[in-house]
C-alpha positions as a printed Julia matrix, in Angstrom:
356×3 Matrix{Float64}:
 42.38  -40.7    -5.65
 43.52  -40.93   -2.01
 42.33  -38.89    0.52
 44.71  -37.7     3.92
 43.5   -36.23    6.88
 46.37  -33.56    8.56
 45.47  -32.35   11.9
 47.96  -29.59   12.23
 47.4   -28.35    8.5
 48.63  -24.93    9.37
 52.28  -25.28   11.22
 56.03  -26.32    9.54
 55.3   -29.54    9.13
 51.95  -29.77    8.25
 52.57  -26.83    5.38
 54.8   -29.03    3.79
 53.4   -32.91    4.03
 49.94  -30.64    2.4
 52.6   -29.93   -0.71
 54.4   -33.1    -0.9
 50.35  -35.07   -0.45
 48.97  -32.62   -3.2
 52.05  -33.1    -5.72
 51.68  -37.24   -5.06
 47.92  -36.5    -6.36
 45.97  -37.07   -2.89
 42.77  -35.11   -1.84
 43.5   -33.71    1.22
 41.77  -32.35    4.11
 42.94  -30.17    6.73
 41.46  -29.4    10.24
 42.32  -25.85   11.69
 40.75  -24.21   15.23
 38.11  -21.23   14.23
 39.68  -18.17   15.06
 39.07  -14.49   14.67
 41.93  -13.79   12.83
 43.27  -16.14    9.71
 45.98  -18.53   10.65
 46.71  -20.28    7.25
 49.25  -18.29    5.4
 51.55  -20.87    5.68
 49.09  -22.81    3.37
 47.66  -20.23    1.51
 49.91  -20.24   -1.48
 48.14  -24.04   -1.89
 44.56  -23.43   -1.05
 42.15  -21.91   -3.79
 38.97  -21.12   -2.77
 36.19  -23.04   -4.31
 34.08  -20.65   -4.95
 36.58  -18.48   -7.23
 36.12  -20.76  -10.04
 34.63  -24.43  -11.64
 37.93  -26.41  -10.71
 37.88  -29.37   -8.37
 39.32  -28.38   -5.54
 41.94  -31.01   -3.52
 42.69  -29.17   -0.76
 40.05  -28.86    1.97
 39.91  -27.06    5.38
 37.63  -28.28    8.59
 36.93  -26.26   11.65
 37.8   -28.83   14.27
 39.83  -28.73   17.13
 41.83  -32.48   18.64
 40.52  -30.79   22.16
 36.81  -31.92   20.97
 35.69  -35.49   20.48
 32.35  -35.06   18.52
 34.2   -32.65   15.93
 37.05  -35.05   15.01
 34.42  -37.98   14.9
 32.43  -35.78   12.37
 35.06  -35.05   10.1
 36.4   -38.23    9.88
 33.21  -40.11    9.18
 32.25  -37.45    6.33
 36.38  -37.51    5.18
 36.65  -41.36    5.14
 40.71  -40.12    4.88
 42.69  -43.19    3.61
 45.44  -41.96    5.8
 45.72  -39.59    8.86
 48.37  -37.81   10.02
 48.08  -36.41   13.97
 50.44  -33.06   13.81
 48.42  -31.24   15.64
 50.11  -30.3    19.54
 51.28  -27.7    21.61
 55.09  -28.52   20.7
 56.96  -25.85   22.26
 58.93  -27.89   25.11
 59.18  -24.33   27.04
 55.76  -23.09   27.03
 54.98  -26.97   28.32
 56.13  -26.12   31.76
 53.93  -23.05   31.85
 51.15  -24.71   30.77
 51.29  -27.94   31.89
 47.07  -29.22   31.69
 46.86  -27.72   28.4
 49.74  -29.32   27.0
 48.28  -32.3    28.46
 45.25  -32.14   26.81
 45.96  -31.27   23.23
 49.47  -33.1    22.95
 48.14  -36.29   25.03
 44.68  -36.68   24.94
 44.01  -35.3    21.7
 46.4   -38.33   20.22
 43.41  -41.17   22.07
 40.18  -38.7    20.41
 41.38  -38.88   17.19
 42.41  -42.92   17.53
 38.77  -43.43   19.56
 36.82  -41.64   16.2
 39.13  -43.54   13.7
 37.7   -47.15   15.66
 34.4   -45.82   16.49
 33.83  -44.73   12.53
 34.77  -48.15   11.65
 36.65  -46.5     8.36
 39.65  -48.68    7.12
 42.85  -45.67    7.83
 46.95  -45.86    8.16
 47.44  -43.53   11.48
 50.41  -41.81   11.74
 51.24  -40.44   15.19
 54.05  -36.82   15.51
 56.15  -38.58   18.42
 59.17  -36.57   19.63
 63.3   -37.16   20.37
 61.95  -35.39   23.27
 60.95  -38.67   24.43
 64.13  -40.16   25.36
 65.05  -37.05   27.61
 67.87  -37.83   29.69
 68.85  -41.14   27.73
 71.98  -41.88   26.8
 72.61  -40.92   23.1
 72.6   -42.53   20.12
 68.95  -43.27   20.59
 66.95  -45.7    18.74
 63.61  -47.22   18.96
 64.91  -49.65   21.69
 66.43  -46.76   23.98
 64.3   -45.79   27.75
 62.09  -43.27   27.08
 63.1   -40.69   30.38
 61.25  -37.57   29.56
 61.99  -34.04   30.92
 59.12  -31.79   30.63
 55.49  -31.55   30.54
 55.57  -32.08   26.5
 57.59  -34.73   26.63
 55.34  -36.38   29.18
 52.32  -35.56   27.11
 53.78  -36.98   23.77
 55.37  -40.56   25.39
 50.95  -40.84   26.72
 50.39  -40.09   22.64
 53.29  -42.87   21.58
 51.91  -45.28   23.98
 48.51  -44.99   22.79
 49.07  -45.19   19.66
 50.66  -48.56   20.3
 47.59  -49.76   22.03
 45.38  -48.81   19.28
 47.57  -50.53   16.61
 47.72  -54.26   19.16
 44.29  -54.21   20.84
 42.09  -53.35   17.62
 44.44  -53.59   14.36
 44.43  -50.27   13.25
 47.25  -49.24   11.21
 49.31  -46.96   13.6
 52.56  -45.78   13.35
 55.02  -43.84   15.65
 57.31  -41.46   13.86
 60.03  -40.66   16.76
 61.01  -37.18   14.81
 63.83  -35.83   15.97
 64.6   -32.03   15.93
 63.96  -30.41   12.45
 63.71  -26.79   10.85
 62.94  -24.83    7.72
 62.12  -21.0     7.17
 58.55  -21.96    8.11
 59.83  -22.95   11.95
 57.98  -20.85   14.89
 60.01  -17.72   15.56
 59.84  -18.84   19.64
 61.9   -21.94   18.36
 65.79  -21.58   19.07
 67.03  -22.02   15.56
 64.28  -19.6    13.96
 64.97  -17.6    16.52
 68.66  -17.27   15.84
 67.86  -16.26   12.53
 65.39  -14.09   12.74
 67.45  -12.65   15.36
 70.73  -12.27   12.92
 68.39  -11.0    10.12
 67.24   -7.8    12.43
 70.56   -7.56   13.27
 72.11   -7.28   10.06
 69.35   -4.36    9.35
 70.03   -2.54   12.28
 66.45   -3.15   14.13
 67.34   -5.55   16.6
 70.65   -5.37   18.89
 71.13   -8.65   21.33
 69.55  -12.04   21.07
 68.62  -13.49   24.7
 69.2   -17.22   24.82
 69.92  -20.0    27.66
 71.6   -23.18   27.44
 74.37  -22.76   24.56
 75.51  -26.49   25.44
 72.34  -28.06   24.69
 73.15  -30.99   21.72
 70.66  -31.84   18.67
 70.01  -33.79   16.13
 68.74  -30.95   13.07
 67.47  -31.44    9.56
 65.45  -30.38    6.76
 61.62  -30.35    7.76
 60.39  -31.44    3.88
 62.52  -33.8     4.35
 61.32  -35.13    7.16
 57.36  -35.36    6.25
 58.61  -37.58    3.59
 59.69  -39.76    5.76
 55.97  -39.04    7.49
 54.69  -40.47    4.07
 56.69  -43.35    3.4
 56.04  -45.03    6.77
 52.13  -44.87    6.14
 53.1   -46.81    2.43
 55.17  -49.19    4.22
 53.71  -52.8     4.64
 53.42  -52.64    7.95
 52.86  -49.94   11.03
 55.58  -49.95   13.73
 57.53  -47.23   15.49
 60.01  -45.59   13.86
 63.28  -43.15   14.72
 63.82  -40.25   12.2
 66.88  -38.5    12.27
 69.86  -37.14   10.62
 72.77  -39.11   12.85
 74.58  -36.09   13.46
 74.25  -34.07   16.84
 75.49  -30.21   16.88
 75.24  -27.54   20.15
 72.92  -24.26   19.88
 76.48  -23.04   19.8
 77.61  -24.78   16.99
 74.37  -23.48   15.3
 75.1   -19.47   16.23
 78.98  -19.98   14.55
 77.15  -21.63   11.31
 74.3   -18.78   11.18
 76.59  -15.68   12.37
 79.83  -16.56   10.16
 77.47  -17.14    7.05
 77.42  -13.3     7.45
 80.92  -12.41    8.66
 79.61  -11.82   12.2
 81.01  -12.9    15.93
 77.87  -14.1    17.52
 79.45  -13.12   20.6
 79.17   -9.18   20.23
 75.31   -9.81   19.83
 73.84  -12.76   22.36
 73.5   -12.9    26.11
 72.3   -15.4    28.6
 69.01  -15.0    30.12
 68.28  -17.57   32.7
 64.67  -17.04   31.51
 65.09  -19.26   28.96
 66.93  -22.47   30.68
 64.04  -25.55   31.34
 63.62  -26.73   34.99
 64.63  -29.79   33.56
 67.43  -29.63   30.65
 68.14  -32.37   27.84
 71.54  -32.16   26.91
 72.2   -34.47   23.86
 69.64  -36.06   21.64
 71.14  -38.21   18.45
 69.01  -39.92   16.24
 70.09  -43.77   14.98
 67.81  -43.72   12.13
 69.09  -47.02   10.75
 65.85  -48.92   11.28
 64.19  -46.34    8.57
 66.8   -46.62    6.35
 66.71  -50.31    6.29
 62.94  -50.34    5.96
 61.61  -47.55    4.5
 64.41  -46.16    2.02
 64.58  -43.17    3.86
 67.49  -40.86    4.17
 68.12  -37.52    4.84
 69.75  -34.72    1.97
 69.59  -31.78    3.66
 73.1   -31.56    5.84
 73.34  -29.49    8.79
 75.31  -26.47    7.46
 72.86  -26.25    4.34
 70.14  -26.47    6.65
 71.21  -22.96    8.69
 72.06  -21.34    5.26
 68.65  -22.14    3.87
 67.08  -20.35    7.12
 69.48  -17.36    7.33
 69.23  -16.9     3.36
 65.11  -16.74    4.13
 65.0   -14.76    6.6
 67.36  -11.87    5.22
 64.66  -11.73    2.22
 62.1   -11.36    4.8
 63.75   -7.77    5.78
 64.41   -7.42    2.55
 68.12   -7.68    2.91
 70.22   -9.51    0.15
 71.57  -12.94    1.29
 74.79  -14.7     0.43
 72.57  -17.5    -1.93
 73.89  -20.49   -0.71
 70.73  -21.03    0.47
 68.87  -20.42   -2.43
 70.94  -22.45   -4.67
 70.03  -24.95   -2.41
 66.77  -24.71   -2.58
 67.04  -24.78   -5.95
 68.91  -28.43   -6.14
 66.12  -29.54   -3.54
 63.26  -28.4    -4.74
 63.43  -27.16   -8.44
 63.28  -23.18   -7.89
 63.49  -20.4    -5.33
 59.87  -20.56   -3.86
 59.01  -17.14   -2.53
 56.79  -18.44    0.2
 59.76  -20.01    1.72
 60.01  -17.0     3.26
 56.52  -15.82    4.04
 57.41  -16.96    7.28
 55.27  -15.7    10.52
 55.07  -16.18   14.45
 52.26  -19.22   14.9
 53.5   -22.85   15.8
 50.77  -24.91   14.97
């Protein structure tokens, strides 16, 4: 039986590569921060407590935090994970210019602790390394793995140190490392402070009369969306791939936070434009205006390719998120969900405000 390391057990994507490791038969470990109040509901519908009954349990949670050397060494020595996956970050580009050192330390430095306790435990692991369309900033689009990197905020900054690294890790000592360049992906499980969540979320408090304006900035602002399960498949075929390299993951299509309000608001016969208004609050000292993925390289090498489009993506969220006020959806979205991943899973929607 394998066994994966995820730092970042408890956020979006971390939730789901748990689900898609457990169903492929892996043991997998998980490290989460201590805190005083629990943070794992997103993976609580897959964790059973061992001490409930006799069966073997294959999911297992560490205290650990990336901002602490010793820990990380500790677990991974004891884990001996046949593959790790470094998820863990403070990924809100926003709340990266307010906190600058700490976004530093977690999103950048935590990358070269883990990499450091992987070579100094002398275990035989595939790395894989969360890098971010972020990355590429103010580059021209379509961007591939061969387009300047020209970041535009303090996370962006912090993740090209973490990409780098990684590099040197996988060149100077052979350890299997990979770069996944990710770009922008969602799912009912997204932080509510992130702009698509927060659209719906927004709508769905709308729609039941408890919220009346959404406050957002740049409309213009292009991306590259898709399907987060499908993207932490992607996470898992590049650590079964022959090789370790650096990697672009991406849907190929680009559409404007505007684009993304008409989707969400007209799924519901509503004009977005009776409900949102601009608050300079929420622009970046430092904008990126179009990211577009060329994913071809994956494609080509790894098989992958997205199925989740664009339009079934928002539907997906909205249809969530109207549950979650208890508000009957349209059911695109479930229907959906239902060709993707066999049945309506109620913890789709179990959905709460913690990014990672």
């Amino acid at each position: 039986m394998k066994k994966a390391l995820i730092t970042g057990i408890t956020g979006q994507d971390g939730s789901y590569l748990a689900e898609l490791l457990l169903a492929q038969g892996y043991e997998v470990h998980g490290l989460i921060r201590r805190a005083s109040t629990f943070n794992t509901r997103r993976i609580d519908h897959i964790y059973h407590d061992p001490h409930n009954n006799g069966e073997k349990v294959r999911l297992n949670l560490h205290y650990g935090d990336v901002a602490q050397s010793e820990a990380l060494l500790d677990v991974i020595y004891n884990v001996q994970p046949d593959e790790v996956y470094n998820l863990a970050a403070q990924s809100h580009v926003r709340v990266s210019f307010d906190m600058p050192e700490y976004t530093g330390d977690i999103t950048g430095l935590g990358t070269i602790r883990i990499l450091e306790a992987i070579k100094k435990s002398g275990i035989k692991t595939r790395f894989y390394q969360a890098s971010s369309s972020e990355l590429y900033g103010s580059s021209t689009p379509p961007q591939n793995e061969d387009t300047p990197f020209k970041p535009q905020s303090p996370y962006a900054a912090a993740k090209l140190y973490s990409y780098w690294i990684t590099r040197q890790y996988r060149d100077g000592y052979g350890i299997f490392a990979t770069n996944g360049i990710l770009f922008n992906h969602e799912s009912p499980r997204r932080g509510e402070t992130f702009v698509t969540r927060k659209i719906t979320r927004a709508l769905s408090n709308i729609k039941a009369g408890t919220q009346k304006l959404l406050y957002l900035g740049n409309l213009d602002a292009k991306r590259d969306w898709g399907y987060a399960p499908d993207y932490v498949a992607a996470m898992w075929k590049l650590l079964q791939h022959d090789s370790s390299g650096d990697y672009v993951i991406g849907t190929g299509e680009a559409h404007s936070v505007r684009e993304f309000l008409d989707e969400a608001f007209g799924y519901v016969n509503l004009d977005w434009k009776e409900f949102v208004q601009i608050d300079p609050r929420y622009f970046r000292p430092n904008e990126v205006d179009y990211l577009l993925a060329d994913p071809s390289k994956a494609i080509r090498e790894i098989g992958w390719t997205p199925r989740v489009t664009f339009k079934d993506l928002v539907r997906i969220m909205v249809d969530a998120d109207l549950e979650l006020v208890g508000l009957e959806s349209p059911g695109e979205g479930k229907k959906l969900l239902e060709k993707h991943h066999g049945k309506w899973h109620r913890w789709e929607s179990q959905v709460i405000s913690m990014d990672r």
